[in-house]
VOMAR-394977 format. One record per atom (N, C-alpha, C): y, z, x. Coordinates in pm, whole numbers, plus 50000, padded with zeros to 5 digits. Atoms other than C-alpha are relative to their C-alpha. Example, Ala and Ser with C-alpha at 12.3 -4.5 7.8 and 13.67 -1.06 7.14 Angstrom:
BEGIN
498815000050089/495505078051230/501205000050090/498814999449918/498945071451367/501095007349923/
***
This chain:
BEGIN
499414999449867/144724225348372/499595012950072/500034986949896/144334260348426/498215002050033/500965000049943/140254252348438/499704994550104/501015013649912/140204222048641/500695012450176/499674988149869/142414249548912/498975009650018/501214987249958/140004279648857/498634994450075/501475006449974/137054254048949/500894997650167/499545001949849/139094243149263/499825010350122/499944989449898/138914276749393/498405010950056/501404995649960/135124281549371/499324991550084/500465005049874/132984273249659/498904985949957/500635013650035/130834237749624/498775005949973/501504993750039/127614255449635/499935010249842/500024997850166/128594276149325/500474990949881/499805009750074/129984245249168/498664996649983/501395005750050/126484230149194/498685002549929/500674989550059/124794258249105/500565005949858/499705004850179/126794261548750/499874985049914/500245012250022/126324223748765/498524998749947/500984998750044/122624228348746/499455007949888/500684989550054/122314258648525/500704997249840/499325006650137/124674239348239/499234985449990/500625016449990/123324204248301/498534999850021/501615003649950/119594209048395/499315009549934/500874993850103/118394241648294/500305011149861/499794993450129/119944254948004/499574985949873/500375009650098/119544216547832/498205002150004/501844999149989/115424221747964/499495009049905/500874991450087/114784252547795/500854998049857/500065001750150/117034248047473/499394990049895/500905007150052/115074218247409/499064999949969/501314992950022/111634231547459/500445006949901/499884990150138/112664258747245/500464993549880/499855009650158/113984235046961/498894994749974/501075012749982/110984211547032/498955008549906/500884995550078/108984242846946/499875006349907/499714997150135/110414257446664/500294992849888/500585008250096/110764228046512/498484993549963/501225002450052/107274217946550/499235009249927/500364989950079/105904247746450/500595005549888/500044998250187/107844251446107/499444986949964/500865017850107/106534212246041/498745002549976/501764994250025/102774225246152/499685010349864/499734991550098/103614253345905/500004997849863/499745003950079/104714240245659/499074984049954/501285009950002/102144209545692/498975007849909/500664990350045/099674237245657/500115006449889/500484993150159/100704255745382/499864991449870/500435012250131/100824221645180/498994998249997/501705004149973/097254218445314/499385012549903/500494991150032/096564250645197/500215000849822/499684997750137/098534249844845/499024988949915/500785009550045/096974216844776/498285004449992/500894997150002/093364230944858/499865008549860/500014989650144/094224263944601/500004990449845/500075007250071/094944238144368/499064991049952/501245009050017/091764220444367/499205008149982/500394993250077/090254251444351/499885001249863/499725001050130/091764257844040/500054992149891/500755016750106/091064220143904/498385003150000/500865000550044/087784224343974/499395012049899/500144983250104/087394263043802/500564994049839/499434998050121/089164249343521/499114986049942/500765010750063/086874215943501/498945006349921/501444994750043/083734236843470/500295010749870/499514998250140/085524257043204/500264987949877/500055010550096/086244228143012/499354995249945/501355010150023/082854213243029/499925014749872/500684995050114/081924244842801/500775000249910/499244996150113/084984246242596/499514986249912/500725010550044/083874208842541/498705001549861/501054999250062/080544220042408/500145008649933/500044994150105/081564248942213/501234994249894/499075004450169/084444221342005/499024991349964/500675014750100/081534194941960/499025013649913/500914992250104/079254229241839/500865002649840/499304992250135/082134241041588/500134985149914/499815012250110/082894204241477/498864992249986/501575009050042/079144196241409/499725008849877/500204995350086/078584198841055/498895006449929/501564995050018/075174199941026/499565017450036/499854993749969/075394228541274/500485014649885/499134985350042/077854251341059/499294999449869/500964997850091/075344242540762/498995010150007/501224992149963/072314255740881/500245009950012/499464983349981/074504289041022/500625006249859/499024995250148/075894294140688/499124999949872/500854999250091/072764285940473/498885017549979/501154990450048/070934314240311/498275001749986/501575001950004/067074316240364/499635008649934/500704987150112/064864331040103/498395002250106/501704992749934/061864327140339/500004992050142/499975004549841/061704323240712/499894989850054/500295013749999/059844291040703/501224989950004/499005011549960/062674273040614/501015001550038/499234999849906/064724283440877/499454998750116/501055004649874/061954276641077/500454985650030/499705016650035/062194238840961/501264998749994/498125000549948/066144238240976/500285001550127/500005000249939/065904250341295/499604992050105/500925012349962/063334226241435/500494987249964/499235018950030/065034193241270/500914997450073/498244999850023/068594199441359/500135005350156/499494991749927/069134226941600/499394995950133/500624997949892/066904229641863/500014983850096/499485011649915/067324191441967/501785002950032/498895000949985/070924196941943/500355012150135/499904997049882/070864224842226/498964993350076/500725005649926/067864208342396/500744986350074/499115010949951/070424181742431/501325000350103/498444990949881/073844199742582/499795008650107/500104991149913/072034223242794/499784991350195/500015006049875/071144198743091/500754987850012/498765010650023/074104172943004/500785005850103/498424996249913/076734196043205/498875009350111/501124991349919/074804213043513/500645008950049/499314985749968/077304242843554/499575005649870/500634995550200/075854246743213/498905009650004/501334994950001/073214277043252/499405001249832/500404997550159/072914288642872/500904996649850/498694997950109/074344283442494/498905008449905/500944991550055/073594309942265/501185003049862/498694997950125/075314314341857/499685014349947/499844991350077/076324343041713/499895003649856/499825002950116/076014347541344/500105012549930/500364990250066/076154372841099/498944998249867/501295004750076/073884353640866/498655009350005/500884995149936/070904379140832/498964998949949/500605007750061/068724356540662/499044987450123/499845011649837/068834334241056/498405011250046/500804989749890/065774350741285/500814992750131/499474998049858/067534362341602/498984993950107/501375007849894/065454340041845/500164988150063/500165012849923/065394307442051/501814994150007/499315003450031/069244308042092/500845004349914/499254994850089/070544326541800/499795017550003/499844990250007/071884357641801/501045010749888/499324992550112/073264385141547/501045006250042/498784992249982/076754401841529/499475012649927/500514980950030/075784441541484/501735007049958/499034991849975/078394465341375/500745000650140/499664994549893/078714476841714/500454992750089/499215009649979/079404443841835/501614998050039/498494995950020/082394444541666/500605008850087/498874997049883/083994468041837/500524997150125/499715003149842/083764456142182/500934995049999/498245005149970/087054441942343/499914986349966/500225013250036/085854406942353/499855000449870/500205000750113/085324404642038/501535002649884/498214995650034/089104422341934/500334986950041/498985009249914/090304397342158/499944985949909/499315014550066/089234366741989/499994999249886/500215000550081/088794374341650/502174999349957/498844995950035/092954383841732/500684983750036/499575013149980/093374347341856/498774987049966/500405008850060/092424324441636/499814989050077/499895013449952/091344287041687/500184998150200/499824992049835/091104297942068/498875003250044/500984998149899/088444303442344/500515010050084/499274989949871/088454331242566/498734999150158/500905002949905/086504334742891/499735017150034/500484982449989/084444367442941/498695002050136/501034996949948/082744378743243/498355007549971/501484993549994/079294390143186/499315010650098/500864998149857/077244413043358/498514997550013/501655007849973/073604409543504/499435004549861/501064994150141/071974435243234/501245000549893/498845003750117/073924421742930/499155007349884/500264989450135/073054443942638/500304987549914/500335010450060/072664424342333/501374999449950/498375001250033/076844433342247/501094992550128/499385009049853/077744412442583/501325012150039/498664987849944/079204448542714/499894995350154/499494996049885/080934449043025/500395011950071/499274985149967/081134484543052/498985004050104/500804995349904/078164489243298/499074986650092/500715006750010/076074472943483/500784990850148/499455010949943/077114440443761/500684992249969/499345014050098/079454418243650/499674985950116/501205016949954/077464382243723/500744989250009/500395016750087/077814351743484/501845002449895/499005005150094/080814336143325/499444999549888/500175009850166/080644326842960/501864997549983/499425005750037/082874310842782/499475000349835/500114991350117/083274324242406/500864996149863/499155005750128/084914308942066/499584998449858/500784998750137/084734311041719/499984987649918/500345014350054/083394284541504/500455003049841/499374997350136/085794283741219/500734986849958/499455015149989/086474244241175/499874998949851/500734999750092/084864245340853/500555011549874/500044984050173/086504267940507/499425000549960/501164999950094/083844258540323/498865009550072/501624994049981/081234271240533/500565011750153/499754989449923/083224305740680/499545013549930/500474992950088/080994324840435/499825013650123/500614991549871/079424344340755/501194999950148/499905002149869/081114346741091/499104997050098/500685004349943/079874329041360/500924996050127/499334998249894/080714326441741/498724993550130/500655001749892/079264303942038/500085002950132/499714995149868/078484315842380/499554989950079/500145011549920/078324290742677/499905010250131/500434992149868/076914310242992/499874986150143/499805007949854/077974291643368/499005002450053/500604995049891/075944292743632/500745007350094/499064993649921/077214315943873/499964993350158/500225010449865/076014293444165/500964992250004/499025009250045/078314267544020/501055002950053/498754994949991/081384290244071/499805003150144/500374995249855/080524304844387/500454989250110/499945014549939/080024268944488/501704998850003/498945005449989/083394258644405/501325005250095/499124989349933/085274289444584/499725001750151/500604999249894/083174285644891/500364982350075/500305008249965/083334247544979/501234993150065/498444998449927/086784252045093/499815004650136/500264995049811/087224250545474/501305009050001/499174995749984/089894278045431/499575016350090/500234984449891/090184309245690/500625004949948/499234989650094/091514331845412/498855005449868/499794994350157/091044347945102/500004994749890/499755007250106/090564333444766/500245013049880/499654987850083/091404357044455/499984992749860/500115002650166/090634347144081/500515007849921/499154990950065/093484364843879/499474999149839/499195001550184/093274367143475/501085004349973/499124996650038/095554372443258/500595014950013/498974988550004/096344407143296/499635004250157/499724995849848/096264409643687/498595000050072/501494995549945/092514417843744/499424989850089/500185013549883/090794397744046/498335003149914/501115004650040/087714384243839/499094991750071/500935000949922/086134368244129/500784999550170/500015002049828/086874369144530/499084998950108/501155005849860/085414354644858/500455011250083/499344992949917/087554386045015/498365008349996/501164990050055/084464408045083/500665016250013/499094986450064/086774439845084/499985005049881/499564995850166/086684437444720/499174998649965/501384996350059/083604450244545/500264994649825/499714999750098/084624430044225/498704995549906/500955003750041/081094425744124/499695014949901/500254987650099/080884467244025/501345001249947/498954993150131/084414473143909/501344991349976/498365008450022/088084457443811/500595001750069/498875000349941/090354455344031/501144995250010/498645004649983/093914453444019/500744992150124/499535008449854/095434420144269/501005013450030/498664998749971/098744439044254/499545014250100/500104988549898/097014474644416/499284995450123/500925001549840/095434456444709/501475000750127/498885000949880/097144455645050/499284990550119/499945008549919/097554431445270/500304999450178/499104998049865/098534423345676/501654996149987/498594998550021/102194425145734/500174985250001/500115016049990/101364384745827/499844996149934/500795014350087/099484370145556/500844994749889/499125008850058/100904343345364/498844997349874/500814997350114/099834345645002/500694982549864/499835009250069/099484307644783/499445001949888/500795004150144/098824302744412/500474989849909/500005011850076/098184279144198/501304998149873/499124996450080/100464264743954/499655003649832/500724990350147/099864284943591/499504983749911/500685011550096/097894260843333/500615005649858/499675005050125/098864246243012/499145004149926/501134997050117/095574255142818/499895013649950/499544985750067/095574283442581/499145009650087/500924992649931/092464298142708/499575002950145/499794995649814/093224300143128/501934999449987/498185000949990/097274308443014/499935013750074/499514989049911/098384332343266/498335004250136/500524997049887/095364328843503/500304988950131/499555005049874/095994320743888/498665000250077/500885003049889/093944309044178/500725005750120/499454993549872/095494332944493/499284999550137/500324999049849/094624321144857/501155008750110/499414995449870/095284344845140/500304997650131/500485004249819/095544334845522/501205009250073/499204992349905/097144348345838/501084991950012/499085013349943/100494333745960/499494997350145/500455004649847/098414334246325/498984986849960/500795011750025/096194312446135/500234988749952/499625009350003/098354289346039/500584994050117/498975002249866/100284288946357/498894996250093/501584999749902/096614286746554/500044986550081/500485012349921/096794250946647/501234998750118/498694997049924/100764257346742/499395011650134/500364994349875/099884282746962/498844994350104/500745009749879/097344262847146/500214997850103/499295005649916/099254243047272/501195004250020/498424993249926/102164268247341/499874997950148/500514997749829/100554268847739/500744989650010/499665011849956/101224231547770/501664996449976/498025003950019/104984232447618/500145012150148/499544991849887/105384260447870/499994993650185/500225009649929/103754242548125/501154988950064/499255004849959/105624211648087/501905003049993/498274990749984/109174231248065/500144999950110/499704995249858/108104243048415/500094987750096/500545011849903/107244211148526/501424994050019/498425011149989/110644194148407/501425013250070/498614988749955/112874226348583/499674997650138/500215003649854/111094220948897/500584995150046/499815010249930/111134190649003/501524998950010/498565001449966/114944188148916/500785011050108/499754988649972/115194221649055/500324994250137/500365003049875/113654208549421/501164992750047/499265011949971/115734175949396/501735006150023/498584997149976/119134196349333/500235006150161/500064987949861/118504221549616/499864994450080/499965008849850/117534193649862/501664995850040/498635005549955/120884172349805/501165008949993/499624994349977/122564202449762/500725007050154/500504995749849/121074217650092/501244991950078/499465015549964/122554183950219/501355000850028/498795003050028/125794181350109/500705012650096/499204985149926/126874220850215/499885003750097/499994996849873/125484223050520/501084991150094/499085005449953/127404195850635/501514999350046/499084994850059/130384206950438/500315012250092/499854984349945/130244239950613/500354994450178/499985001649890/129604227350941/501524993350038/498545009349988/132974202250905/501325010050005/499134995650009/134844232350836/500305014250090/499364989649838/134094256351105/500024992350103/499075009249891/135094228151355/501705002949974/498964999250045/137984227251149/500965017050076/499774984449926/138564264251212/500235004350165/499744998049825/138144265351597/500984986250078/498605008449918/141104234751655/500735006249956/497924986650047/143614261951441/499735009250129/500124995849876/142014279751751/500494994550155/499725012649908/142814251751990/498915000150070/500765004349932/139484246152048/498874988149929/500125016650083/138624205451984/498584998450088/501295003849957/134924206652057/499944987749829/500155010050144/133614177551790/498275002249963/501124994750073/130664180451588/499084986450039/501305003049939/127524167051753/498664997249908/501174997050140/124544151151544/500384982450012/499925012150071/123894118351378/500904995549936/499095004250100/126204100151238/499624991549894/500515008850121/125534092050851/500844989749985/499215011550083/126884064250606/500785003649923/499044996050116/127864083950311/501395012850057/499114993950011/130724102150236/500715010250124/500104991349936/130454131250441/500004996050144/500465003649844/129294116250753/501194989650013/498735007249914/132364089850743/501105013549995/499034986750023/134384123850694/499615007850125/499834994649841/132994135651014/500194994450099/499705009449913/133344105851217/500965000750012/499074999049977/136734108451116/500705014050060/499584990549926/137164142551199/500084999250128/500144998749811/135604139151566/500964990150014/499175007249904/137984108351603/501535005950018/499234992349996/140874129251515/500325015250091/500164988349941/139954159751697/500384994550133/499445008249889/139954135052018/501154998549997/498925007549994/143114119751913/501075014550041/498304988749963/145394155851878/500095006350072/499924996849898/143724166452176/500484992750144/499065013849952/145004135352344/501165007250049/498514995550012/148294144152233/500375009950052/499354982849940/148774181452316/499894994250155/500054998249821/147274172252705/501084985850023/498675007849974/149884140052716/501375001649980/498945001150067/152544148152509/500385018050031/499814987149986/152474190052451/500135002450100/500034994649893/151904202352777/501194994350126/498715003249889/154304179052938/501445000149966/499114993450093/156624190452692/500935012050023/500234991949998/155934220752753/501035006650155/499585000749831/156644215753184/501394996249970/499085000450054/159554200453072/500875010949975/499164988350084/161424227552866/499975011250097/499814993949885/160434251453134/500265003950110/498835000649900/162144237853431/501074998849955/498745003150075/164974230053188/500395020550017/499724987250005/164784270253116/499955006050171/499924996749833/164264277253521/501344997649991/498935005249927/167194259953558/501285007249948/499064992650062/169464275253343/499965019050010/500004989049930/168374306753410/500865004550175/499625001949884/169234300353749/501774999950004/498905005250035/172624287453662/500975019349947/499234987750055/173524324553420/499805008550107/499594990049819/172594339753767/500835000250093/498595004149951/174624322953943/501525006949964/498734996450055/177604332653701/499705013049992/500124983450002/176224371653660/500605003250126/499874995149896/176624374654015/501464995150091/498745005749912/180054357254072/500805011749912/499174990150050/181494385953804/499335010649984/500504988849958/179914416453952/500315012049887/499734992650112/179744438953653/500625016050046/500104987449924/179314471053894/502005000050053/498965001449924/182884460354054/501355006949898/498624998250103/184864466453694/499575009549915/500044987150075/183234493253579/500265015250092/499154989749931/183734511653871/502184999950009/498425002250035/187694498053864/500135009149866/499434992650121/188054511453496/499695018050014/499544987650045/186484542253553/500805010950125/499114997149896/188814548053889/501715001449920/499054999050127/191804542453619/499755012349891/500044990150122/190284567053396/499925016750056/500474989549920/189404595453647/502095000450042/498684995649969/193674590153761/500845003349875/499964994550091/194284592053426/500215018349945/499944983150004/193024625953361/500695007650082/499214989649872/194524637853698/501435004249958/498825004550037/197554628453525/500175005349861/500464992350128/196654647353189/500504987749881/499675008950038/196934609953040/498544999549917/501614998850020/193504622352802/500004988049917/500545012850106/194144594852535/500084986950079/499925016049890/194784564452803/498045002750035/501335006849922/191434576752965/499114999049880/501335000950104/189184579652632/500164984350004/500255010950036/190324545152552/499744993950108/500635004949910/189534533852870/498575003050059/501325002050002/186344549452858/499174989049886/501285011150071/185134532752573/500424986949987/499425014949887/186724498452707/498444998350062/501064998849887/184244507053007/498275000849874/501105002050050/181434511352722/499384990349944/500045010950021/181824483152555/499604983650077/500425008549936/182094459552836/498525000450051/501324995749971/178684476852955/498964995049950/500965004850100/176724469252650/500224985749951/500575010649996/178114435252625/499614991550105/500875006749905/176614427852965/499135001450040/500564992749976/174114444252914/498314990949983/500995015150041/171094412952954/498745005149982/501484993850000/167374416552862/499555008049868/500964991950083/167694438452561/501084994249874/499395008550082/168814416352270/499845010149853/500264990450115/167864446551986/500415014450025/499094984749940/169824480851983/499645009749850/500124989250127/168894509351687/501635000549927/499234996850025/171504513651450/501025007650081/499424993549935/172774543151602/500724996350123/499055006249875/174004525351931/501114993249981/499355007050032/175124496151730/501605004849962/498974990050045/177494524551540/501025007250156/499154995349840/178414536751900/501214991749982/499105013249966/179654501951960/500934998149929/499205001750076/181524501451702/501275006849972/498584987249984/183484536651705/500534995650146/499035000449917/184684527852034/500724986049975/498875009150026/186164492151915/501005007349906/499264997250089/187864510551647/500815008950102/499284988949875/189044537851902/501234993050075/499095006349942/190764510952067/501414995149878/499165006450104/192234493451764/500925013950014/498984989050083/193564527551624/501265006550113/498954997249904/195474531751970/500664995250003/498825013050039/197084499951931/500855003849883/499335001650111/198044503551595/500955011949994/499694981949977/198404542151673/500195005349821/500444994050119/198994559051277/499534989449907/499935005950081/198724525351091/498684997549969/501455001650039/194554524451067/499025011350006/501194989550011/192514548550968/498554992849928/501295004850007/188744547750950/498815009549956/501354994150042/185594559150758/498704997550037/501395007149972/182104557850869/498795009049944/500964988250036/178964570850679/498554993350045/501375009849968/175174565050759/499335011349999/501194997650056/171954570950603/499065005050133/500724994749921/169954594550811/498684988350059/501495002750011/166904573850744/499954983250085/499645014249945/168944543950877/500034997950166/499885005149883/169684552151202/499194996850135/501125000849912/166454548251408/499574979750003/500355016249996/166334507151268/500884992350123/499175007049830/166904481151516/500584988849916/499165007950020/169294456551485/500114988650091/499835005049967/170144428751637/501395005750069/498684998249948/172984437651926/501324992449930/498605005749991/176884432151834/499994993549832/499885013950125/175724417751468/501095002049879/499165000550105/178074441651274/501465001050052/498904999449939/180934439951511/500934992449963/499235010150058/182504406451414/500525006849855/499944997650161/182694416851063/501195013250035/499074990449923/184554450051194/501444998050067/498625010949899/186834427951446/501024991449903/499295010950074/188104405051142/500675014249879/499324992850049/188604436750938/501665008450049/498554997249942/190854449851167/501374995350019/498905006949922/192824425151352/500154988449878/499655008750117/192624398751000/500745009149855/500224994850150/192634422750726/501165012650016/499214989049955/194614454550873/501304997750034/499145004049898/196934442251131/501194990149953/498765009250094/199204414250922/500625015649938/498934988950079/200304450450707/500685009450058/499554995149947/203164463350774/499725016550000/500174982650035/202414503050670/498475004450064/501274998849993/198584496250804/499065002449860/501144994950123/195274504150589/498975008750086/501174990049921/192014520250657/498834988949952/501625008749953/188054505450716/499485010749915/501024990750071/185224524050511/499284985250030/500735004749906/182254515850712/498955009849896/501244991050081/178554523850495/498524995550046/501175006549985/175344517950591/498915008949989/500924997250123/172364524250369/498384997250039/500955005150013/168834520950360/499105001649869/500484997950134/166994511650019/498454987550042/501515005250004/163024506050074/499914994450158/500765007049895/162014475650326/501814993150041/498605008149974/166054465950333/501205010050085/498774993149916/169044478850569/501064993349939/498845000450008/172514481450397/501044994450061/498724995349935/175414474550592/501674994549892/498735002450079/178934476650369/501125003350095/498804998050004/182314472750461/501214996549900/498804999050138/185644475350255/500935003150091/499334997849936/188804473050389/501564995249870/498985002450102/192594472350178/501214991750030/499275007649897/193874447050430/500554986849870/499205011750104/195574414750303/499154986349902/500995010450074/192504396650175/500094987550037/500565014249968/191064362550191/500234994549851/499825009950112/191894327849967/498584997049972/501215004150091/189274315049743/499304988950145/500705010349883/189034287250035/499035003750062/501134988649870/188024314350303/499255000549982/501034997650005/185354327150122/499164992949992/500735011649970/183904294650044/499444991250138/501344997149849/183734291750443/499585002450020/500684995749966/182304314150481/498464997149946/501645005050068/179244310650247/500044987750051/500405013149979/179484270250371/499185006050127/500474996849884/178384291350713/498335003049984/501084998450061/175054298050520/499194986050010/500955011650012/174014263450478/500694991350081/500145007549866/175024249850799/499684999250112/500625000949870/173574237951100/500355001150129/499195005149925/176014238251348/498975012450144/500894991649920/174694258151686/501245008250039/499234987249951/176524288751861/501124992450074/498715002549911/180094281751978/500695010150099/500434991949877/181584297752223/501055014650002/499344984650006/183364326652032/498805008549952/501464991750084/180854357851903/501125001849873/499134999550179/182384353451515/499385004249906/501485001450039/180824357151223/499444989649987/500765016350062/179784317651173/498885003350131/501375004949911/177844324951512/498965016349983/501054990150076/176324362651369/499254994749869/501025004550092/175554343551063/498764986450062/501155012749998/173684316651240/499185005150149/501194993349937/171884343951472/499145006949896/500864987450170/170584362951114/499364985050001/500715007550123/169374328051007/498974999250131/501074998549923/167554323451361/498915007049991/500744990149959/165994357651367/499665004949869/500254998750111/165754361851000/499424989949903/500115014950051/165324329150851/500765001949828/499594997450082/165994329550501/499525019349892/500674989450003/165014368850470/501415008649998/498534994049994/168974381450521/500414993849859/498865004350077/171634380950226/501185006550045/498504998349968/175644381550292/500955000949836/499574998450079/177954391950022/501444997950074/498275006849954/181844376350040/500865004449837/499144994750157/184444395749768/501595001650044/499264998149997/187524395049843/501464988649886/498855007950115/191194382049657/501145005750149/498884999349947/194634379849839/501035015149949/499644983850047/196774416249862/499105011349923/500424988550048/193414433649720/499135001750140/500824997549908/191434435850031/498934993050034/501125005749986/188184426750134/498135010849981/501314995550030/184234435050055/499024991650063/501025002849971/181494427250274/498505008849995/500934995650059/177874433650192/498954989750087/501525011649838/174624420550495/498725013249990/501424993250018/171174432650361/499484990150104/501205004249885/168444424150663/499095004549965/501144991450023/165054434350644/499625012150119/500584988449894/163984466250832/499224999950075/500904998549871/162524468251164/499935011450071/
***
């Protein structure tokens, strides 16, 4: 309730204008903006499946071409013939010549162009009876020590994978040199019978092969070949010189953007704990999204427009109209019924001004038929009566009895009769001021005049039996009053309230001013009023009756309601033998 009011009190044009900016363009742009944050995490997230899935095929194919040699070094270890010949003792070269030649040399002449990531296979032996030559090679002391060599002699039944470099020393060191060529490295121990010697085949990749596989990826990133203990063993990043030395993935650094995928870890003993790590930008995933950011922007603008145009026209429309209907409106509270000029529409508005202009005609009608002759009317009525209280002013010559009284008051004194003439002066004042026509408002202070000389009179009459108090508020006596209004009230104290007791009483007369309100109190210890009385009196409050032809209070209270309207309060307190309490707040003038 208390919104649908607050909206009542805002103007139509800002109604339409929160109408549009809730309804048109706050739904325009939070949509776009959903439209494009949801598309762009789907593109995103599209993408990095595109991308994870790619790393992953990487890493199928890296791990095929490993396989192919692990392949060929389990059919070398589980070929018996094979671990014969490496394990036989020669007394004379020849017939390891002829062992070699039957057996061997078809048997690599056979595996080497079977797998074509396949560059070389080459056996190890310690046999030193073998000539080192076409394929076969000797384990040296020094051998031994190398890491490779720790490594798999410490994991049995197991393959390891060992980079190479270009100038491979005959101990396959990695300690200098380029690192090149894969191999692929395992010991041939299938056989108890024939583990007389150690023996160990090497399977050398092509490095084209690999290259190939890391390259043929349409990815705009980074690829990263982890082993097992962190080292990036090959990258397409060219930042990383991992051809001369090792490098640790974990010490590289990255953009604050790039979004880093890897593969998921493999099951096989010999690639356990190595990863395939693609890098990319998040601008480069987002690349196609942003594209077409222009065109979402674009059409955003397109769909705010047009509604935009369309509101602001029928807007336009509506308020000008609106406006125009209501400063007509404005100049008939003026009384001026010009009518609004123009086309007359169909809708709403336009039968809302038709009706105005026919109305504007119609109450100007009225005022020039009805008002104005109304008007002529009431004003010879008032001529006439005017005429009439002239008449009667001038048949009781005011001048005639105020000179009489004060011809009585002047023989008076001659006569040293001073209290006859006071009260016959203020007799003579009284009658003065109430014939006194034209000035219907008197300041306190006069009113108070008026008043000490009715009492003046009373207290002569009564002579010791009424005494009288009167106090007043400095601040009071400059307000105007309505002539004669606290007199009645005064007159009933006396001659109602006083005058029945035999011993007399006294009046206490107060009048106050508190803020925008004028006081006036009286109190008197006269014989009081019945419950009835006072109830007349207040009935004098809420009745209509018009001025009779005493001045009382029923006709002071029903000049306060004239000239006050409901803006006066009257206070009525009295009881029988305790006195009486009146109390007449007015507003200050």
């Amino acid at each position: 309730m208390k919104l649908r009011l607050g909206l009542n009190n805002v103007r139509l044009r800002n109604k339409m204008f929160i109408l549009y900016i809730f309804c048109v363009f706050l739904p325009i742009v939070l949509t776009n903006v959903i439209f494009y944050n949801v598309t762009t995490e789907n593109v995103k997230n599209q993408r990095m499946k595109d991308i994870s899935r790619a790393v992953e095929q990487i890493y199928n194919q890296f791990q095929s071409e490993v396989e192919d040699a692990v392949t060929i070094s389990s059919v070398f270890n589980l070929d018996y013939n094979i671990n014969q010949i490496l394990e036989t003792e020669y007394v004379e070269p020849a017939a390891y010549v002829e062992a070699y030649d039957s057996y061997f040399r078809r048997i690599l002449n056979n595996y080497t162009p079977l797998y074509a990531s396949v560059q070389n296979i080459k056996i190890f032996v310690e046999n030193p009876t073998m000539l080192h030559s076409g394929g076969i090679g000797f384990i040296s002391n020094e051998m031994k020590e190398t890491d490779w060599y720790q490594q798999l002699t410490e994991r049995s039944d197991a393959h390891i994978i060992f980079i190479r470099t270009q100038q491979e020393d005959q101990y396959l060191s990695d300690q200098r040199g380029i690192r090149d060529t894969f191999s692929v490295i395992s010991e041939m121990n299938n056989y108890e019978s024939k583990m007389h010697w150690k023996k160990f085949v090497k399977i050398d990749l092509k490095t084209r092969s690999i290259e190939q596989i890391f390259k043929n990826l349409n990815l705009q990133g980074n690829i990263y070949l982890v082993n097992d203990k962190g080292k990036v063993e090959y990258t397409t990043d060219p930042a990383v010189d991992w051809r001369k030395e090792s490098v640790d993935y974990e010490s590289l650094t990255f953009p604050a953007d790039s979004i880093a995928i890897q593969s998921e870890p493999s099951h096989v003993s010999y690639l356990e704990n190595w990863r395939i790590i693609g890098t990319i930008s998040e601008e480069e995933v987002l690349r196609v999204v942003r594209q077409s950011r222009e065109f979402v922007i674009a059409l955003a603008c397109l769909n705010m427009i047009l509604p935009t145009l369309i509101i602001l026209w029928i807007t336009g429309s509506l308020n000008k109209r609106l406006v125009q209907i209501l400063r007509h409106m404005k100049k008939v509270k003026n009384q001026n019924f010009d009518t609004i000029k123009g086309v007359e529409y169909l809708d709403e508005i336009g039968q809302l001004t038709s009706e105005f202009n026919r109305m504007t005609i119609q109450v100007k009608s009225l005022i020039d038929d009805v008002y104005i002759a109304d008007i002529q009317t009431k004003s010879l009525e008032l001529e006439r009566r005017k005429a009439q209280l002239n008449a009667l002013q001038s048949q009781i010559n005011p001048h005639f009895l105020f000179n009489a009284l004060e011809t009585i008051r002047m023989r008076s004194l001659i006569k040293d009769e001073m209290e006859t003439a006071k009260i016959i002066h203020n007799m003579a004042k009284i009658f003065r001021t109430s014939l006194t026509w034209g000035k219907d408002r008197v300041m306190v202070s006069e009113e108070m005049e008026f008043i000490i000389c009715f009492l003046e009179i009373q207290k002569y009459r009564f002579e010791d039996r009424m005494e009288y108090e009167i106090s007043i508020d400095p601040t009071a006596k400059s307000c105007k009053v309505p002539k004669m209004m606290f007199l009645p009230f005064v007159e009933n104290a006396s001659i109602h309230g006083i005058e029945p007791l035999r011993h007399g009483g006294s009046i206490k007369i107060q009048v106050e001013r508190e803020g925008d309100e004028l006081i006036f109190m009286i109190r008197d210890n006269g014989i009081g009023m019945d419950e009835s009385k006072v109830r007349q009196l207040y009935g004098y409050l809420e009745s209509e009756e018009e001025i009779g032809e005493r001045i009382g209070v029923q006709n002071v209270i029903y000049r306060m309601k004239l000239i006050y309207g409901d803006r006066f309060h009257i206070l009525f307190d009295s009881e029988p033998g305790k006195g009486t309490f009146i109390q007449v707040r007015v507003p200050v003038e």
